[in-house]
SEKOLMAR-736587 format. One record per residue: x, y, z of N, C-alpha, C in turn; residue number from 1; residue in one letter. Coordinates in steps of 0.05 Angstrom, whole numbers. Atoms other than C-alpha are relative to their C-alpha. Example, Ala and Ser with C-alpha at 12.3 -4.5 7.8 and 13.67 -1.06 7.14 Angstrom:
% SEKOLMAR-736587
+--------+--------+--------+--------+--------+--------+--------+--------+--------+------+-------+
:    nxx :    nyy :    nzz :   caxx :   cayy :   cazz :    cxx :    cyy :    czz : guba : rolum :
+--------+--------+--------+--------+--------+--------+--------+--------+--------+------+-------+
:     18 :    -24 :      0 :    246 :    -90 :    156 :     18 :     24 :      0 :    1 :     a :
:    -16 :    -24 :     -1 :    273 :    -21 :    143 :    -15 :     22 :     14 :    2 :     s :
+--------+--------+--------+--------+--------+--------+--------+--------+--------+------+-------+
***
This chain:
% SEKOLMAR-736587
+--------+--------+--------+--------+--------+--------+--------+--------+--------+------+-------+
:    nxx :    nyy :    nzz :   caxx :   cayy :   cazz :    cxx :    cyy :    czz : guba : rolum :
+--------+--------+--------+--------+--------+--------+--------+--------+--------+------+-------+
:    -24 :      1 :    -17 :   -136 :  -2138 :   2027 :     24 :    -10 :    -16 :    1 :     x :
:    -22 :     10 :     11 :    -69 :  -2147 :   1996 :     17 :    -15 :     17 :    2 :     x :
:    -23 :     25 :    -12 :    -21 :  -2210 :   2007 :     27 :      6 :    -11 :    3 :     x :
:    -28 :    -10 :     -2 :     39 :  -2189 :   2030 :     22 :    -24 :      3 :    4 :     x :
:    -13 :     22 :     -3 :     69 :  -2263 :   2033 :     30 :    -10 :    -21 :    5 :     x :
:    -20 :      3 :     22 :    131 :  -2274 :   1983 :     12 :    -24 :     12 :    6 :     x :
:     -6 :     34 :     -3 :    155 :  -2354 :   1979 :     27 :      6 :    -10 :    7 :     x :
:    -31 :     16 :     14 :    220 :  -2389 :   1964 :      3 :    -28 :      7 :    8 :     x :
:      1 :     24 :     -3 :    226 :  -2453 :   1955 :     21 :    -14 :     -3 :    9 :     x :
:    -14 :     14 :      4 :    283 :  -2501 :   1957 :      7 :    -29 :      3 :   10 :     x :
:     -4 :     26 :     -1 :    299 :  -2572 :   1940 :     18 :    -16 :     11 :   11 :     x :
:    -25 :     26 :    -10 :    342 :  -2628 :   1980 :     -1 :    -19 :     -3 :   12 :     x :
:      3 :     38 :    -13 :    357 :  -2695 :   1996 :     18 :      4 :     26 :   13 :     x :
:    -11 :     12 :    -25 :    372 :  -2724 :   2060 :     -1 :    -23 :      9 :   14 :     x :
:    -10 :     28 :    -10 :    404 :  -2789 :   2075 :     12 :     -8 :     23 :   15 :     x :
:    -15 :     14 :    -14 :    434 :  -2836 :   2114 :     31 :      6 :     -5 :   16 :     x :
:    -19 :     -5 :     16 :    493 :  -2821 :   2080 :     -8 :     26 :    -11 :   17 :     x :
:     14 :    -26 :     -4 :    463 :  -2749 :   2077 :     10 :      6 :    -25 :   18 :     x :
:     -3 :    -34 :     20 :    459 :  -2711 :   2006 :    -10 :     17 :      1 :   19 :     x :
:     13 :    -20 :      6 :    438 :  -2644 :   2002 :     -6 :      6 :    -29 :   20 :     x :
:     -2 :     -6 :     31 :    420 :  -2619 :   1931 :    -17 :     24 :      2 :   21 :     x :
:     19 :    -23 :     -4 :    399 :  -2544 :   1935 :     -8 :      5 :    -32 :   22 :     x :
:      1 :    -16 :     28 :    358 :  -2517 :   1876 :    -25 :     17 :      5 :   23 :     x :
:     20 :    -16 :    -10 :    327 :  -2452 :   1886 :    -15 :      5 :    -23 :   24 :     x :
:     12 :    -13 :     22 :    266 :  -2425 :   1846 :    -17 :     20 :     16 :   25 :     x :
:     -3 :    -25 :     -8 :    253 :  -2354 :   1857 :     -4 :     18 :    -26 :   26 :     x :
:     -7 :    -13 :     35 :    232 :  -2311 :   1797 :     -6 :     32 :     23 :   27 :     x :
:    -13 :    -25 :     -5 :    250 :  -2237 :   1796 :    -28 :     15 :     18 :   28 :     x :
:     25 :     -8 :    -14 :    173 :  -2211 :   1829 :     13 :    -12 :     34 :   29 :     x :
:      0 :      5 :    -23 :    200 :  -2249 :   1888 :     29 :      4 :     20 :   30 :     x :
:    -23 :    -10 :    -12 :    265 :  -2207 :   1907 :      3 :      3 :     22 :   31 :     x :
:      7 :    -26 :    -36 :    242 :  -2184 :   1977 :     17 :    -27 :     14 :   32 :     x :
:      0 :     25 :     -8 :    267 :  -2263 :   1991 :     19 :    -13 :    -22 :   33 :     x :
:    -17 :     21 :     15 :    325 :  -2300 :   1963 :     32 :    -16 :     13 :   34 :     x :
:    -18 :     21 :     -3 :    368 :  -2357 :   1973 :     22 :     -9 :    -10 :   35 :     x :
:    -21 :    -13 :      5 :    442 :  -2346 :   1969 :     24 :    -25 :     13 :   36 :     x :
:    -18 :     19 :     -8 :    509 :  -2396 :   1976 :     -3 :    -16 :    -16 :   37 :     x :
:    -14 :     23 :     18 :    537 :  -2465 :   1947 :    -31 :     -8 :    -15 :   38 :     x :
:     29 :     11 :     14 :    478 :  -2489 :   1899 :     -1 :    -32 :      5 :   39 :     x :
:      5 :     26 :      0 :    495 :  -2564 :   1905 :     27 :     -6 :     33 :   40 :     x :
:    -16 :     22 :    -21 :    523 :  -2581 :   1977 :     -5 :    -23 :      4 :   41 :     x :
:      6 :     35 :     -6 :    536 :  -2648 :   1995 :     -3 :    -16 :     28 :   42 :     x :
:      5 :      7 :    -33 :    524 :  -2675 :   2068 :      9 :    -23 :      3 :   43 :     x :
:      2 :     23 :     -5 :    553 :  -2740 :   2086 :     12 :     -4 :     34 :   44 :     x :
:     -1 :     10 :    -25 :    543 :  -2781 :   2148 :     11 :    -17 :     -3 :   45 :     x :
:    -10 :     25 :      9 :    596 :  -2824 :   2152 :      4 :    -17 :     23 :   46 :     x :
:     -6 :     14 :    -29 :    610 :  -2837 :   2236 :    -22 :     -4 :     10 :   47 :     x :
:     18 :    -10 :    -23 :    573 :  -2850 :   2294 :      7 :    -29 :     21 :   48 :     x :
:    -14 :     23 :    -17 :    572 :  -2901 :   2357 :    -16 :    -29 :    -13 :   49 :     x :
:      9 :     26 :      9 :    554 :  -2973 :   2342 :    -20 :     -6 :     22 :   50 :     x :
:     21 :      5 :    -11 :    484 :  -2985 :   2363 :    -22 :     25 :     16 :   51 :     x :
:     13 :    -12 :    -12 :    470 :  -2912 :   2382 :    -17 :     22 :    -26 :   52 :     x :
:     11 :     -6 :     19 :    469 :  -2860 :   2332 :     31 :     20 :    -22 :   53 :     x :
:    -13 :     -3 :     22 :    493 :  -2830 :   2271 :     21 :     23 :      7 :   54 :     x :
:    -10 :    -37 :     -4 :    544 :  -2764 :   2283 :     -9 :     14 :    -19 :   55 :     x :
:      7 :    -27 :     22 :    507 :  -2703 :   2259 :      9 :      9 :    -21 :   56 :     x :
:    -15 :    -23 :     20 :    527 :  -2666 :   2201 :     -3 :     35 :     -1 :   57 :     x :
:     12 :    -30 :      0 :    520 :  -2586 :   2201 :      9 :      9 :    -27 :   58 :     x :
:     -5 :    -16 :     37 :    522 :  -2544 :   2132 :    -11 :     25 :      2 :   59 :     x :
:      7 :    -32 :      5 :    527 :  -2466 :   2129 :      3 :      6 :    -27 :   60 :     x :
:    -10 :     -7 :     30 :    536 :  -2463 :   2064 :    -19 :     20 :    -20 :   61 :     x :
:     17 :    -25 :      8 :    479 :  -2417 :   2048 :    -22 :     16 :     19 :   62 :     x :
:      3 :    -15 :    -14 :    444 :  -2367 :   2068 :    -30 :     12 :    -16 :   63 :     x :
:     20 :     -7 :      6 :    376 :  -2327 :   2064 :    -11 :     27 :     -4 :   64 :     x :
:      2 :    -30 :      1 :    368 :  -2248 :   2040 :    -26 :     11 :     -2 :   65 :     x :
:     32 :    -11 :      8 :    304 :  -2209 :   2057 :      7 :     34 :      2 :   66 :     x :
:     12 :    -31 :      4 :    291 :  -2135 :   2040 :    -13 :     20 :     30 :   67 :     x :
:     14 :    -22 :    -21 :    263 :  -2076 :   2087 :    -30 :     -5 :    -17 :   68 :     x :
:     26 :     -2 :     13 :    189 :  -2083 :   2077 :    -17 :     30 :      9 :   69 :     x :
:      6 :    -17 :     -3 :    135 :  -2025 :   2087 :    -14 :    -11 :     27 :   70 :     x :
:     13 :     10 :    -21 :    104 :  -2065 :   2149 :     18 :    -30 :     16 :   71 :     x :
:     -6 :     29 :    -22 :    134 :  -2116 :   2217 :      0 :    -12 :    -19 :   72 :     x :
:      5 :     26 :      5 :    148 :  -2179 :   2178 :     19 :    -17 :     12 :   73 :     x :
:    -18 :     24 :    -14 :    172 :  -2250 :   2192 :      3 :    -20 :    -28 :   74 :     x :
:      1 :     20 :     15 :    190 :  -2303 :   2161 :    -10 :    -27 :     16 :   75 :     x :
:     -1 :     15 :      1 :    163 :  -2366 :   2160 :     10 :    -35 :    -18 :   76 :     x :
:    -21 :     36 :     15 :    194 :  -2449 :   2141 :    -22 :    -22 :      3 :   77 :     x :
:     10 :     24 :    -10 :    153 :  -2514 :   2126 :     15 :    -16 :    -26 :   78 :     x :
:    -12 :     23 :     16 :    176 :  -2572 :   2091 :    -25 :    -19 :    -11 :   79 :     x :
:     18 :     27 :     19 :    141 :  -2623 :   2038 :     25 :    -24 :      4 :   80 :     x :
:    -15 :      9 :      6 :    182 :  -2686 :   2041 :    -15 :    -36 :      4 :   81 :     x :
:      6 :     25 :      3 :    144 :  -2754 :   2021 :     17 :    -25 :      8 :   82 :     x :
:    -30 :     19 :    -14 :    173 :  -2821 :   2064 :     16 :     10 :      3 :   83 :     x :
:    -35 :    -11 :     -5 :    218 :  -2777 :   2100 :      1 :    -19 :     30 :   84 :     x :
:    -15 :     18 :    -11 :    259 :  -2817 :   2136 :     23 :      5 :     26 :   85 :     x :
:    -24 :     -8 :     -4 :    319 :  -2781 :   2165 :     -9 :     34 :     15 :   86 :     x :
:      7 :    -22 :     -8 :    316 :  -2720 :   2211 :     23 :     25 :    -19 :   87 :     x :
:    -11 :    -23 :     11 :    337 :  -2648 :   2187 :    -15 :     23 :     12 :   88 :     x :
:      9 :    -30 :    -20 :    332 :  -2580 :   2234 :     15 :     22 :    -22 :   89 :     x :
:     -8 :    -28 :     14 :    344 :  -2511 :   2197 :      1 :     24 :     32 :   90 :     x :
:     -7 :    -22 :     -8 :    370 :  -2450 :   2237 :     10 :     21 :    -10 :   91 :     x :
:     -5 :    -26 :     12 :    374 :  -2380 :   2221 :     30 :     12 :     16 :   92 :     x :
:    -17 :      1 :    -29 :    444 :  -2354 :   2260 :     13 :     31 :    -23 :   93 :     x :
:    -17 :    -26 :     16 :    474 :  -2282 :   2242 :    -21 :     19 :     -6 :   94 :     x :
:     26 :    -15 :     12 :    404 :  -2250 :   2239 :      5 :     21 :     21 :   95 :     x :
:    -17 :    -17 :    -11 :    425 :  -2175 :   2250 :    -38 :     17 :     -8 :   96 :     x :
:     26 :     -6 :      1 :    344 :  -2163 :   2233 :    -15 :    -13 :     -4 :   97 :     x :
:     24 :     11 :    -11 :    284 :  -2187 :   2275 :     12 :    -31 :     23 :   98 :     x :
:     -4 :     18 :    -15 :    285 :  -2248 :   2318 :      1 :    -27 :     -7 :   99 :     x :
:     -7 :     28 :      9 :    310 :  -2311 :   2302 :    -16 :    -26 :     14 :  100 :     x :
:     16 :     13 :    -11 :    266 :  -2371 :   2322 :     22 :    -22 :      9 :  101 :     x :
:    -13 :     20 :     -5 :    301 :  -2437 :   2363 :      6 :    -17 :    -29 :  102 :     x :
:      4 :     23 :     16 :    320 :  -2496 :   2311 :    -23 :     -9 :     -8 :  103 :     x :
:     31 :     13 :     11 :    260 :  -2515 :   2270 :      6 :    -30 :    -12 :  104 :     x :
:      8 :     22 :     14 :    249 :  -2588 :   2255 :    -13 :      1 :    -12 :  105 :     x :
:     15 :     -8 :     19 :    233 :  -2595 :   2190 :    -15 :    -35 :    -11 :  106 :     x :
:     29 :     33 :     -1 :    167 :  -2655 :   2185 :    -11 :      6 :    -22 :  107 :     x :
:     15 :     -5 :     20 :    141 :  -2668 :   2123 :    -32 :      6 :      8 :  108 :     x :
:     30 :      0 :      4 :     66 :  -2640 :   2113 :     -2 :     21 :     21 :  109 :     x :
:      7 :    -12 :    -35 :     83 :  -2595 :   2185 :    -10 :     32 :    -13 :  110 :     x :
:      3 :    -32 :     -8 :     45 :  -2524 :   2187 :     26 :     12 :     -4 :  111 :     x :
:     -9 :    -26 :    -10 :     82 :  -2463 :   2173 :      8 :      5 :     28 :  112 :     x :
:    -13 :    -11 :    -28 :    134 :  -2444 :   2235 :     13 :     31 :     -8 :  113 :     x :
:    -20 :    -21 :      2 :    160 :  -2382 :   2252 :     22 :    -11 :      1 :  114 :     x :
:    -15 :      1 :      0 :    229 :  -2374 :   2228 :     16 :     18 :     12 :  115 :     x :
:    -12 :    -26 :    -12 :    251 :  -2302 :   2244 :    -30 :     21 :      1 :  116 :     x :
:     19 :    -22 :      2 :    206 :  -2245 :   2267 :     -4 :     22 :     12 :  117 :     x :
:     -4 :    -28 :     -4 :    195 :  -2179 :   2280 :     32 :     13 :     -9 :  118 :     x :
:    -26 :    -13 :     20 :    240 :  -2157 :   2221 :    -14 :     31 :      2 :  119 :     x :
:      5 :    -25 :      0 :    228 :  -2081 :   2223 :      2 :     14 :    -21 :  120 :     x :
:      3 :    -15 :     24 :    210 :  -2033 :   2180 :      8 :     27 :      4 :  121 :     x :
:     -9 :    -31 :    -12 :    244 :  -1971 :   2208 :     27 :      4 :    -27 :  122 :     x :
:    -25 :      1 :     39 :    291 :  -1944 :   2145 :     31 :      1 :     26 :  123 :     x :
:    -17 :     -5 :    -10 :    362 :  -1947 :   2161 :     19 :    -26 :     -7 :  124 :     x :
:    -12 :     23 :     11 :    376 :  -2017 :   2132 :    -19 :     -8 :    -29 :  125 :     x :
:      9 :     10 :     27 :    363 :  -2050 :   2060 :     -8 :    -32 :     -4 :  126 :     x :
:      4 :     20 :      8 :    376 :  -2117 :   2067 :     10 :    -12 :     21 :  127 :     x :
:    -13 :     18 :    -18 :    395 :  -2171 :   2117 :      4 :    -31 :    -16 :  128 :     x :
:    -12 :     22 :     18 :    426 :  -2236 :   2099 :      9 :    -27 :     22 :  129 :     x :
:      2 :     29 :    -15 :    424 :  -2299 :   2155 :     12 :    -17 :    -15 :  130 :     x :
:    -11 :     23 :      5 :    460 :  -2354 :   2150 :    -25 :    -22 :     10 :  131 :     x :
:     32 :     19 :     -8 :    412 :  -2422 :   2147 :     31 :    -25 :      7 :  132 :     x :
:    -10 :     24 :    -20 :    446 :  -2477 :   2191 :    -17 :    -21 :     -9 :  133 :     x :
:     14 :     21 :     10 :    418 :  -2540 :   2163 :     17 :    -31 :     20 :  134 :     x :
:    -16 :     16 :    -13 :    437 :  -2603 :   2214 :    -19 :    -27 :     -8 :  135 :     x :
:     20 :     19 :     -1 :    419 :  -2672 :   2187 :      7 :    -22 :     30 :  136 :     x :
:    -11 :     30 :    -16 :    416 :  -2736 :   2232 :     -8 :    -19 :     -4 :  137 :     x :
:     18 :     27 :     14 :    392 :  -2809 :   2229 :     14 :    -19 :     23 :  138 :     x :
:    -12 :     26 :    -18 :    400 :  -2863 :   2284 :     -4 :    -27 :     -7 :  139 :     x :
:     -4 :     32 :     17 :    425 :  -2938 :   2261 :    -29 :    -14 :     -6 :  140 :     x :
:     24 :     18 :     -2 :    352 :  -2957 :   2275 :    -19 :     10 :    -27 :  141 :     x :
:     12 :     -1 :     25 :    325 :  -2912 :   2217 :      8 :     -3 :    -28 :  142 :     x :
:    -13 :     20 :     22 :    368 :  -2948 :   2171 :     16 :     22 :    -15 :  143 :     x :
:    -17 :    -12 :     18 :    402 :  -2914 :   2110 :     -5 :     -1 :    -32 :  144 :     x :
:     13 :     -1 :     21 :    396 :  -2892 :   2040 :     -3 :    -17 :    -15 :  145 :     x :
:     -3 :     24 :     27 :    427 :  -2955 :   2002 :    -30 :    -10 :     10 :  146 :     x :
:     18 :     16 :    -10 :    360 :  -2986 :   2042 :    -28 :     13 :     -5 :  147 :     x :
:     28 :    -16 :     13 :    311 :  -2937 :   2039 :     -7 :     26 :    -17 :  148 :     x :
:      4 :    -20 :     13 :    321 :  -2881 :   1992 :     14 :     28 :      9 :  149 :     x :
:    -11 :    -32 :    -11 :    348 :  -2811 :   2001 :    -29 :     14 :      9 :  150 :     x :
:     13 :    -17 :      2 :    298 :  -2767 :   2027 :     -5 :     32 :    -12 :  151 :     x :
:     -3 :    -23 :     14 :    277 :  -2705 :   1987 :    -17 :     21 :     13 :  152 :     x :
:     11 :    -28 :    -11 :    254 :  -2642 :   2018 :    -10 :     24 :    -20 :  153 :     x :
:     10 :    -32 :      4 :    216 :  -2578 :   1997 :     -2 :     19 :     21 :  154 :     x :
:     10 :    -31 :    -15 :    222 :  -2517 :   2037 :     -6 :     12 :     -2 :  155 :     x :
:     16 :    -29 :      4 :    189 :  -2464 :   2032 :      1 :     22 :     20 :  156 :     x :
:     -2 :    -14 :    -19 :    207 :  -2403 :   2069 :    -23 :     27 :     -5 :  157 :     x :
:     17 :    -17 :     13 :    159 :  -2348 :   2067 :      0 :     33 :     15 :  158 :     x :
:     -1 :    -36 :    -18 :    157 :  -2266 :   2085 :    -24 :     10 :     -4 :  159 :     x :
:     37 :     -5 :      1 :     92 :  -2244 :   2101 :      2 :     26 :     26 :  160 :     x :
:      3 :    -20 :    -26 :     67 :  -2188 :   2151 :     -4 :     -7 :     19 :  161 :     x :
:     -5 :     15 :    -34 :     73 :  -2198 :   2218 :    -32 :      9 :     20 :  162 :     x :
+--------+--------+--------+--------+--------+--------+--------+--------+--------+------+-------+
***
């Protein structure tokens, strides 16, 4: 049976003081899937209420391109991110093929979620290109980076058959 799955993986941090640090790795076998926009955004949390919580940050700053495949696929998102600390949801938004999944919280160690699915395989398109909505947060109670570190993320998005 052949594995129709194609990965991408990308690196962050997420703070209290929120950095992002994108660095994609993607070699040329894995075109059907690639990860597109600013390579090093920066995220900072700098407001929020006293005693409640942090004000969000949002970051469009990149985006995610998959291919027409020969079969239904989807994508799926999980995250690696040791002592994570600090929340961070990803959203797909502008997906003009297949179905976009709600906001995924991204938990270190969590299962594979659907991201988008039922991308179609009917000819008539080449390529689609989603924007990824990345929103961190952090409430005063889970402290902050000078205290406990930036958190670093792995994502991994993956296109597989549906």
């Amino acid at each position: 049976m052949r594995d129709d799955r194609r990965y991408l993986s990308c690196w962050f941090s997420v703070a209290a003081m929120i950095a992002v640090l994108f660095g994609v790795f993607a070699s040329q076998a894995l075109a059907q899937l690639t990860l597109r926009g600013t390579a090093n955004p920066t995220i900072s949390i700098t407001t929020g209420t006293a005693g409640g919580t942090m004000t969000s940050v949002v970051n469009t700053s990149s985006s995610i391109r998959y291919t027409r495949q020969s079969v239904i696929t989807k994508i799926t998102v999980r995250t690696s991110c040791p002592s994570q600390a600090f929340t961070l949801q990803v959203l797909a938004t502008s997906v003009t093929r297949g179905v976009a999944a709600p906001a995924v919280t991204l938990t270190s160690g969590m299962a594979a979620v659907d991201f988008i699915t039922n991308i179609p395989n009917t000819a008539g398109w080449t390529t689609a290109t989603p924007t990824l909505q990345y929103t961190a947060s952090a409430t005063f109670a889970q402290g902050n980076s000078a205290e406990l570190g930036n958190d670093v993320h792995t994502v991994t998005y993956t296109l597989q058959a549906q």
